[in-house]
C-alpha positions in Angstrom: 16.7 -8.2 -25.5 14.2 -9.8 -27.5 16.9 -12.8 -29.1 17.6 -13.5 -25.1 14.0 -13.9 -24.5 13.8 -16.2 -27.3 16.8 -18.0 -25.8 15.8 -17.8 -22.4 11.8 -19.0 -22.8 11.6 -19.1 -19.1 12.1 -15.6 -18.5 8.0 -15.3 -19.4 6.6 -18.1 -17.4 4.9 -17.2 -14.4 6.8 -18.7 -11.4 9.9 -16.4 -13.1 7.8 -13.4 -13.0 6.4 -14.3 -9.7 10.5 -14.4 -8.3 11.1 -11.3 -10.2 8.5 -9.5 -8.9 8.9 -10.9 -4.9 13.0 -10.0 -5.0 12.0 -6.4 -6.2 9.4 -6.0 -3.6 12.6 -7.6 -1.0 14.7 -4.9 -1.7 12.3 -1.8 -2.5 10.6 -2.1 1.0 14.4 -1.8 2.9 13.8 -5.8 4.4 17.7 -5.9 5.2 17.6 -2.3 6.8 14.3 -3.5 8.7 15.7 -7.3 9.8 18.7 -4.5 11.5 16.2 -2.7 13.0 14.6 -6.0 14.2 17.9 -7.4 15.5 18.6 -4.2 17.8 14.7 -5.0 19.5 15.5 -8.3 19.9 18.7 -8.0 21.6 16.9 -5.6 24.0 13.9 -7.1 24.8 14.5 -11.3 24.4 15.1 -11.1 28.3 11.8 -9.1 29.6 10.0 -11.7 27.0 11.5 -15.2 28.5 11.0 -13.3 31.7 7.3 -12.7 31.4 6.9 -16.3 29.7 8.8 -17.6 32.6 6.0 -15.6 35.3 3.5 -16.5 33.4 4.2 -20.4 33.6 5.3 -19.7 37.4 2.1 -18.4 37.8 -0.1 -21.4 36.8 1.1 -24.6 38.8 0.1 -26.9 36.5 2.5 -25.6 34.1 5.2 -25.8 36.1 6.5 -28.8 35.0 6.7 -28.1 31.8 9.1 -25.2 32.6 12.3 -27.0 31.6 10.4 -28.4 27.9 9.5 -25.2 27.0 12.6 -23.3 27.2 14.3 -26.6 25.6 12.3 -26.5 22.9 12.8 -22.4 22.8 16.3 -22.6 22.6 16.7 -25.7 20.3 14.0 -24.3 18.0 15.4 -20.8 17.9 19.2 -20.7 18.5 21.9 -23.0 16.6 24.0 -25.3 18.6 26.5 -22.7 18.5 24.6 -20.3 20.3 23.5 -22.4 23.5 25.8 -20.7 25.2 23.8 -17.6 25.3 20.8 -19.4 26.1 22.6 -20.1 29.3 23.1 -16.6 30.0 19.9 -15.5 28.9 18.2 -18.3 31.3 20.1 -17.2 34.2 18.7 -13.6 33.6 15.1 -15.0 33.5 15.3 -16.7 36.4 15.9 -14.1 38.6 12.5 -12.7 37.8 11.2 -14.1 41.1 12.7 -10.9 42.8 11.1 -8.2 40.6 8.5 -6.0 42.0 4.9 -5.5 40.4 6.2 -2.2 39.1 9.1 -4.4 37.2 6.3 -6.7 36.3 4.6 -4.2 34.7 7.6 -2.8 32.9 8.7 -6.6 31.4 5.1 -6.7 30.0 5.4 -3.1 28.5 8.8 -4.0 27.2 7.1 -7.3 25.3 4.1 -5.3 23.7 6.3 -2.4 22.7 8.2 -5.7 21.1 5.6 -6.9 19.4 4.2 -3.2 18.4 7.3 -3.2 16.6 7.3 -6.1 14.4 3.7 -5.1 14.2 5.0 -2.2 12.5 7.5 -3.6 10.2 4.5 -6.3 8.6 2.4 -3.5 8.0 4.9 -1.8 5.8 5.6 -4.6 3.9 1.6 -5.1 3.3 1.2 -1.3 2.8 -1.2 -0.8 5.4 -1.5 2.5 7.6 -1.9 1.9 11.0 -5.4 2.7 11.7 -6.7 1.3 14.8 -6.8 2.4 18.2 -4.0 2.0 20.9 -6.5 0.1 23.4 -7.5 -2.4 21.3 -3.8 -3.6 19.8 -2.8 -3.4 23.9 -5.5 -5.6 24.1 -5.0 -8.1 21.4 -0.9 -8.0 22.6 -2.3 -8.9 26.2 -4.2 -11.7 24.5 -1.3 -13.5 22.9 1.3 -12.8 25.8 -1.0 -14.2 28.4 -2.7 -17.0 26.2 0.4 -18.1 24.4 2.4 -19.2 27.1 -0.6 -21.3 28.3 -1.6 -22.5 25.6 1.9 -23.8 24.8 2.1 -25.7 28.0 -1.1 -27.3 28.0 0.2 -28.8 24.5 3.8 -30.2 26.2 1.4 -31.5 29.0 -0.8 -33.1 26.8 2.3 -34.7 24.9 3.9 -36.1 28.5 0.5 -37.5 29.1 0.7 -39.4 25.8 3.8 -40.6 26.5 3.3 -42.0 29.7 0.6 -44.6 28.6 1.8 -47.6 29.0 0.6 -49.3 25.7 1.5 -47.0 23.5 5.5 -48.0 25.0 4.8 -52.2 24.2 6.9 -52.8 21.8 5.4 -55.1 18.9 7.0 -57.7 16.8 10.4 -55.7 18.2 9.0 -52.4 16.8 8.0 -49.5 19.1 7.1 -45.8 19.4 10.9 -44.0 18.3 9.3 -40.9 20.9 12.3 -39.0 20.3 11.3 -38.9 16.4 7.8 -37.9 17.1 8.9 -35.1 19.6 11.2 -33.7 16.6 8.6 -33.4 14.2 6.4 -31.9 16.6 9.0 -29.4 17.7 8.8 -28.4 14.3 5.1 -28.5 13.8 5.4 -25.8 16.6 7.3 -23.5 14.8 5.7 -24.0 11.3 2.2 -22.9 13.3 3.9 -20.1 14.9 5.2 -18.8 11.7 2.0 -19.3 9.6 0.3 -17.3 12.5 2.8 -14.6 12.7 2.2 -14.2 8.8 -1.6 -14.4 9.3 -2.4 -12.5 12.5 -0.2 -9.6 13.2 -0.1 -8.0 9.8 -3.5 -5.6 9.5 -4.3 -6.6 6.7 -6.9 -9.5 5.2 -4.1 -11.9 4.7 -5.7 -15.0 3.0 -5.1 -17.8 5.1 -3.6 -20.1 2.0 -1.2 -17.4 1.5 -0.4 -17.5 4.9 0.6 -21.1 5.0 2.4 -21.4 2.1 4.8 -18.5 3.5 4.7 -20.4 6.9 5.5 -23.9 5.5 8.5 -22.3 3.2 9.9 -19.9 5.8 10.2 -23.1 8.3 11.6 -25.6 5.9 14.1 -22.9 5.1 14.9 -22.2 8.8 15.4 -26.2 9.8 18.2 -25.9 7.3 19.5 -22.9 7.6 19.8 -23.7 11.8 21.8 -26.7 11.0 24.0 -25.2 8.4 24.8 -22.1 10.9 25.8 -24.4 13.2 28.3 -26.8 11.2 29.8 -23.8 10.5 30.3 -21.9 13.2 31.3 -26.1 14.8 34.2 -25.8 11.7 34.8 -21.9 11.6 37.0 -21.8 15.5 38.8 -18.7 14.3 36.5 -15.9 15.7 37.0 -17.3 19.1 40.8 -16.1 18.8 39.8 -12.9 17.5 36.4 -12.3 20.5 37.5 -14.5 23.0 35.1 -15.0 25.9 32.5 -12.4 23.5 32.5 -15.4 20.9 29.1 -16.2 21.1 27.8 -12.5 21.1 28.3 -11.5 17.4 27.6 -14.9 16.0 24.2 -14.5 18.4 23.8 -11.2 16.5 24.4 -12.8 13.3 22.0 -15.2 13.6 18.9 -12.9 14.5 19.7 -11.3 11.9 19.8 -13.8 9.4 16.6 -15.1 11.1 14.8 -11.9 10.5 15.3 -11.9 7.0 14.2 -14.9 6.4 11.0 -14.1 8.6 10.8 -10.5 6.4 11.3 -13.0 3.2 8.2 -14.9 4.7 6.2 -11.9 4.7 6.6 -10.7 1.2 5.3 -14.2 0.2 2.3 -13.8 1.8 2.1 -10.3 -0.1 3.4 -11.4 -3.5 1.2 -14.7 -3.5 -1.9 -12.0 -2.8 -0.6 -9.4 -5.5 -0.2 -11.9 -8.1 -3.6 -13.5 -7.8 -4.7 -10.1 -9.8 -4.4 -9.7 -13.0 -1.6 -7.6 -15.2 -2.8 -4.2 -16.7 -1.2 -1.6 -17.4 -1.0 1.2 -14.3 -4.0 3.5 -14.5 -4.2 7.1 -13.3 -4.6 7.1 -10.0 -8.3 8.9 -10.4 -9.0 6.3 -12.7 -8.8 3.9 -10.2 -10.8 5.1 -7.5 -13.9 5.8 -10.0 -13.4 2.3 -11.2 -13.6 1.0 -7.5 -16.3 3.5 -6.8 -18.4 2.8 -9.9 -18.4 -1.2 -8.4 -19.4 -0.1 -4.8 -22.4 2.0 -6.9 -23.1 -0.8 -9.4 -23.6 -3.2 -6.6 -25.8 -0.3 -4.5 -28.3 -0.1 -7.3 -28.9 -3.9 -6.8 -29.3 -3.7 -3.1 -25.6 -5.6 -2.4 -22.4 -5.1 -0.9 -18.8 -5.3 -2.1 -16.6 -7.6 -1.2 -13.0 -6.5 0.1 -11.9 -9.4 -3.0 -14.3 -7.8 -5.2 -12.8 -4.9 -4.9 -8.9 -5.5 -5.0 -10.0 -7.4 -8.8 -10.8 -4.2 -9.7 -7.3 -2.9 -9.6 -4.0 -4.4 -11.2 -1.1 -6.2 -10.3 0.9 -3.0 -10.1 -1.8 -1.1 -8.6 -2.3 -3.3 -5.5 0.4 -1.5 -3.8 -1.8 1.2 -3.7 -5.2 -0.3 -2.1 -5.1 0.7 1.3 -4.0 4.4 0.4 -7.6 4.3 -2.1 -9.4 2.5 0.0 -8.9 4.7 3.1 -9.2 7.8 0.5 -13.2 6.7 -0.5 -13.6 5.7 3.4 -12.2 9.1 5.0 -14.4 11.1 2.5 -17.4 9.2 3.8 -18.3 7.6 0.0 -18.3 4.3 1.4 -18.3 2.2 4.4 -17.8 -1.1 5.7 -20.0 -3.4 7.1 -20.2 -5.3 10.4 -19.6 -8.0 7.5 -16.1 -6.3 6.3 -18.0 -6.2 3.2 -18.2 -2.5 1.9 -21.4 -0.2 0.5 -22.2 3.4 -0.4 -22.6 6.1 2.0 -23.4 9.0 -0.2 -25.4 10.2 -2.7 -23.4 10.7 -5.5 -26.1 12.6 -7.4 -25.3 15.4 -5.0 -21.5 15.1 -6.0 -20.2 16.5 -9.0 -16.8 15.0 -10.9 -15.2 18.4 -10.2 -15.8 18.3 -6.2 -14.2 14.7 -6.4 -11.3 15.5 -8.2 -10.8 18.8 -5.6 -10.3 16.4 -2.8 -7.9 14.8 -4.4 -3.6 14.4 -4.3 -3.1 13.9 -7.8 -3.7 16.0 -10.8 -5.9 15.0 -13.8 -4.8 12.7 -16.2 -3.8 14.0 -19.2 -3.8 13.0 -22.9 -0.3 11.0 -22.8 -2.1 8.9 -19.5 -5.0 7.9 -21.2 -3.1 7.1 -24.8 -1.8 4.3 -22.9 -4.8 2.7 -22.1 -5.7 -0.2 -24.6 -9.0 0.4 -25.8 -10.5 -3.1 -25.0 -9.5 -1.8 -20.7 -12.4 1.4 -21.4 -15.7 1.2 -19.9 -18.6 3.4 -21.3 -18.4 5.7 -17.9 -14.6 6.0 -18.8 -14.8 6.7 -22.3 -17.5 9.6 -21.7 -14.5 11.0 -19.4 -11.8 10.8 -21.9 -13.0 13.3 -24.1 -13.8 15.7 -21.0 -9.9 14.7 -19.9 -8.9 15.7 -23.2 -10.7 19.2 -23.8 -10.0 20.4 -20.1 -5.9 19.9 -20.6 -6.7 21.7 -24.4 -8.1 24.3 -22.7 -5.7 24.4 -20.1 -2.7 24.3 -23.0 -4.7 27.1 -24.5 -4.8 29.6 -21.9 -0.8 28.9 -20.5 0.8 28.6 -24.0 2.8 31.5 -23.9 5.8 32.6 -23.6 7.4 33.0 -19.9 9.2 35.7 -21.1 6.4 37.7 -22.1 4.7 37.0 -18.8 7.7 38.5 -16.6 7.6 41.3 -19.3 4.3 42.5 -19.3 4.1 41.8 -15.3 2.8 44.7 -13.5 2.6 45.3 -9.6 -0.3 45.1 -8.3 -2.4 48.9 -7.5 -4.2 49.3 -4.1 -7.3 49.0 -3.8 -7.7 53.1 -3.0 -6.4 53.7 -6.5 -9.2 55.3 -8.8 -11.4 53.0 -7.9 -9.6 50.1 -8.4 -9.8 46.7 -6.5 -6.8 45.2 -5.4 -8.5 41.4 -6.5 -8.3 43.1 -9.7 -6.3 40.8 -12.1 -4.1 41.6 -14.5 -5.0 42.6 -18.1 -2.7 39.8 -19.3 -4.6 37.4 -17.1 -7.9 38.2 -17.4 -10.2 35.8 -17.4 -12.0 35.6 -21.4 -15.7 35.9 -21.7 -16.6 33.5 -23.8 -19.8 34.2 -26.4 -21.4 32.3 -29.5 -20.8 34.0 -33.1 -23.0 33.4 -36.0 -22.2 31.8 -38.8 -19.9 34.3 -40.2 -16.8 34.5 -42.6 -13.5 34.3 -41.2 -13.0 38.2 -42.0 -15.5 39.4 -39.8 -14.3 38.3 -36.9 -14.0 42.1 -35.8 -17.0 43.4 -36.7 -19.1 40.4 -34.7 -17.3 41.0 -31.9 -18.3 44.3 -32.0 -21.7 43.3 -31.9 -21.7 41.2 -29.0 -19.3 43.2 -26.7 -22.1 44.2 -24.7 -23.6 40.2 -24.6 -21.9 39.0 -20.9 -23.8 35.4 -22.0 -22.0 32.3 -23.5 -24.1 30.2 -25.5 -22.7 26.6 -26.2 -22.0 25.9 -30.0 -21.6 22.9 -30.9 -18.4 20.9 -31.4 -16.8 21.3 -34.5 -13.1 19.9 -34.7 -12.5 22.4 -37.7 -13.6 25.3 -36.1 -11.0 28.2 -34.6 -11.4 30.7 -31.4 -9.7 33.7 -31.8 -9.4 36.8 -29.6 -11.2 40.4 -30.3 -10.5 43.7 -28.7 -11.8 43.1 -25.4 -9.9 39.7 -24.7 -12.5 38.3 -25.7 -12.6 35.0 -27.5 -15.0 33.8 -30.4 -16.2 31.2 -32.6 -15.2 31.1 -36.0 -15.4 28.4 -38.4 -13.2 27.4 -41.1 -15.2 27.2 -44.8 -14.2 24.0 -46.5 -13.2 25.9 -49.8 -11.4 28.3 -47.5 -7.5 28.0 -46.7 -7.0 28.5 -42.8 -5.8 32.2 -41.2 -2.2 32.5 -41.3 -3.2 33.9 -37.4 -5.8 31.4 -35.5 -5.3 32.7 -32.1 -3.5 35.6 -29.6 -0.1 33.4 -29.5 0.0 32.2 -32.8 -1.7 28.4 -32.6 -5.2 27.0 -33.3 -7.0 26.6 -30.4 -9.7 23.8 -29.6 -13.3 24.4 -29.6 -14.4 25.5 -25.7 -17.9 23.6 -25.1 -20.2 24.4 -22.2 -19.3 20.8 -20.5 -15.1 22.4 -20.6 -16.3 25.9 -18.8 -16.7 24.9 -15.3 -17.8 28.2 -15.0 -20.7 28.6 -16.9 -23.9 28.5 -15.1 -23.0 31.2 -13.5 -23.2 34.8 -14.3 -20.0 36.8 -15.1 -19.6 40.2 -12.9 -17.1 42.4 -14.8 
């Protein structure tokens, strides 16, 4: 791998990485299974949308005129030449819309939200964003853009017929004129490159930088002039389905061509979310409670100075391969009410975390703690001081947990026992097993490794657990009572042969690893 690297240098540069890293995100996020999905709405619901564009202009009688242009423009814009035919059929539908009642009004424009819920949906996926706000206000910002959009479209055409019409702008000088139908193509397509770059920036719920945005809008409709004209020289060349479908030729090469349009559309989306992702910088993938303290620790830095947090701000805080992630964390720290946006969309704290404790935190949480093997992997330059404190907490609370389930399952299920009632000898059925119970921990003195015994002796009747201090060369070992003690190892000493119950040499338990101290032991 490493001699085709040095053969290939372009394998590291960053526009390689960048197509790597978009075709993974193609594929992973099911775009071909969703352009399918896509195709099946569309063939459903293109009618009741030409039919509520076609009321809508109706409706207006300024924009009836413009009637004829805007379908034109539709159909040349959206269908290959090869597929006009269906624009026939599908303009024949629409116009019978005159005859439809308010009920069936009111269905078409259900029909052409539930359309645009849809693709709604599909965009948010690829952006990983949960769907969070309420139904009224999505029906009302649908409304907005079936209503608006039609209008707005035809005040455009109107405004261009205007233009046209004035008579010195059709003089022809020195023998050159205005070549309208040149200007008419080029604003055609200026019509679908701003409906794309919209598309990409509007529907998805998501802060979708506007740069982004147009970059995936200006690709997706370079790619989409060609690809038009390429479908239709060859379906023009390609007669041989017409044999095969007959008079239901144009149906599946219809089909075909939503479909390919989708993906391309799909394609134009994961731009948008690739060119955001890769603004970040590449670390290493952190735990995932790693990465909410590090966004929480900014929200509190920034608190302490009387500021806000940007939604930027924040996203820096977190890889390139953690950005998948964001709206999962960010609802996580919103939902638990630790911070809160702003009338600004800027975000602060909401609680005091001086009343929350690491261990509350981490309870709320999906994921486990990160253990020794997680944090290993972390270069040392990527620690703060708040996360360096944590390591060493990490790494006592999985020793401890390694010390107290290292043993054998066999000698679990062995020594398993069922349970007693609670009515036997006075005996509570919360009882726990001997095998499990829960060690009182207690502070030695300074004694020999020999005496281990005799000290515990002396202390059997001491329910209190004095912190010693850390000492890496220190054991704990278990007396009588399943009890476990202190003992540490003299220099000039070799070690026990026996350093614990099962047989391995346990780490030091501090007061900061007993989550339960503090509180006083009932036996």
């Amino acid at each position: 791998m490493e001699n085709l690297s040095k053969r290939l240098p372009f394998l590291h540069q960053r526009w390689f990485q960048f197509l790597r890293f978009l075709t993974r995100h193609f594929f992973e996020d099911n775009c071909q299974q969703k352009a399918a999905s896509l195709t099946y709405t569309t063939m459903l619901s293109i009618v009741p949308v030409l039919t509520v564009l076609l009321m809508i202009l109706s409706s207006v009688p300024a924009l009836a005129s413009v009637r004829a242009q805007i379908y034109e423009v539709i159909y040349s814009n959206l269908l290959p030449q090869s597929s006009m035919q269906v624009s026939e059929y599908i303009n024949s539908f629409a116009e019978k819309s005159s005859n439809l009642t308010i009920i069936g009004a009111m269905v078409l424009f259900f029909t052409t939200i539930m359309t645009l819920t849809t693709i709604e949906r599909a965009f948010n996926q690829i952006w990983r964003v949960e769907s969070r706000s309420g139904g009224i206000k999505s029906l009302l910002r649908y409304w907005t853009i079936v209503t608006l959009g039609p209008m707005v479209l035809g005040t455009a055409f109107i405004a261009s017929s205007t233009v046209q019409s004035l008579s010195f702008l059709n003089r022809q000088i020195a023998g050159y004129g205005i070549d309208w139908g040149f200007w008419v193509q080029v604003v055609s397509v200026g019509i679908t490159m701003a409906g794309f770059i919209g598309m990409y920036w509007f529907i998805p719920k998501a802060r979708v930088p506007a740069k982004n945005a147009a970059i995936a809008g200006v690709f997706v409709t370079i790619i989409f002039e060609l690809m038009k004209h390429l479908f239709g020289t060859v379906m023009a060349n390609f007669t041989s389905y017409e044999a095969i479908y007959g008079a239901f030729a144009a149906l599946p090469i219809f089909l075909l061509w939503i479909y390919l349009s989708w993906n391309l559309i799909l394609l134009g989306v994961e731009i948008s979310y690739t060119l955001t992702i890769f603004e970040t910088e590449e670390v290493y993938p952190r735990h995932p409670l790693l990465s909410l303290l590090d966004m929480l620790n900014l929200v509190y830095t920034h608190h302490l100075k009387g500021e806000a947090v940007s939604e930027q701000a924040l996203r820096n805080v977190l890889g390139r391969k953690e950005l998948p992630k964001w709206y999962t964390y960010i609802n996580y720290l919103q939902d638990s009410n630790l911070i809160t946006m702003t009338e600004d969309e800027d975000y602060v704290l909401k609680k005091d975390l001086s009343k929350m404790t690491l261990w509350d935190f981490y309870r709320t949480l999906p994921y486990p703690l990160p253990i020794k093997d997680e944090l290993d992997e972390m270069r040392v330059e990527e620690q703060k001081p708040w996360l360096s404190l944590l390591v060493d907490r990490f790494e006592h609370t999985e020793a401890y947990a390694k010390q107290q389930l290292d043993l054998p399952l066999n000698v679990i299920f062995t020594n398993a026992e069922p349970r007693k009632s609670s009515d036997n000898k006075g005996m509570n059925k919360n009882t726990p097993h001997p095998l499990f119970k829960k060690p009182e921990f207690r502070k030695t003195s300074q004694a020999a490794p020999n005496s281990s015994a005799q000290q515990s002796a002396d202390t059997a009747a001491t329910p209190h657990f004095d912190p010693a201090a850390y000492d890496k060369d220190s054991n704990v070992e278990c007396d009588a009572h399943d009890n476990e003690i202190i003992i540490p190892i003299d220099p000039k000493t070799p070690p026990s042969p026996q350093t614990s119950r099962w047989g391995h040499k346990s780490t030091i338990i501090t007061e900061a690893d007993n989550p339960t101290h503090g509180s006083n032991n009932k036996n």
